[in-house]
N, C-alpha and C positions, 0 to 999 in steps of 0.2 A: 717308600715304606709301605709294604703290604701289612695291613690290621690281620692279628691273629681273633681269636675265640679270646683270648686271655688278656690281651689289649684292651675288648671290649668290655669284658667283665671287672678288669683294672676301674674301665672311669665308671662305675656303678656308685650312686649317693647312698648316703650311710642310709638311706630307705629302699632301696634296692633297683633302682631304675636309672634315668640317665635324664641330663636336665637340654631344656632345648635348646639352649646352646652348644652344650658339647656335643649332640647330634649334629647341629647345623656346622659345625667344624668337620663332622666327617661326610659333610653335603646331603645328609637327611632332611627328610620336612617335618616338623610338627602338626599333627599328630603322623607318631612315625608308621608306615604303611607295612603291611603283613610280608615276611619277610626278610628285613631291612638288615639283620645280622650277618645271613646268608648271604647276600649282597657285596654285604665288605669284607668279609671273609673266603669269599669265592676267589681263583686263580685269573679270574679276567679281569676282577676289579681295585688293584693295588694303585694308593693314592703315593708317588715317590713323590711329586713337587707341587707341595697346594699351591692352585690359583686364587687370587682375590675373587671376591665373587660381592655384587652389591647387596643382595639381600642378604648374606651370613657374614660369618667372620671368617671361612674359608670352606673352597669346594676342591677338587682336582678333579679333570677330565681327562688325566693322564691314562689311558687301559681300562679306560670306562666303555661299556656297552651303552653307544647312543640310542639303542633303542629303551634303554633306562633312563628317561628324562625326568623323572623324580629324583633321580640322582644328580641332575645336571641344573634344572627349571623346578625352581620351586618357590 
């Protein structure tokens, strides 16, 4: 599953932001770093099969740029 622009704006809380959970599901850190939309919406970084990850509820490093280790280590 590659995150659209509309995906992310879907999980927005009725105050208009996004809670650190639901970041930490799409392998974000709190507080989220400058960026971070472009990120997941970009063509290299499509999450198809979250991995467990211990410090969130999920990450995937599937087509992830390792040189993005905010996305990976957080």
């Amino acid at each position: 599953m590659r995150l659209t622009k509309q995906d992310i704006e879907d999980k927005k809380t009725i105050r208009g932001g996004w809670t650190k959970k639901q970041l930490s599901q799409w392998g974000i850190p709190w507080p989220p770093p400058k960026g971070w939309k472009q990120k997941l919406t970009s063509s290299g970084n499509s999450l198809p099969h979250p991995l467990k990850c211990s410090k969130c509820d999920y990450v995937s490093k599937s087509k992830v740029d390792l040189n993005d280790h905010w996305l990976l280590e957080h």
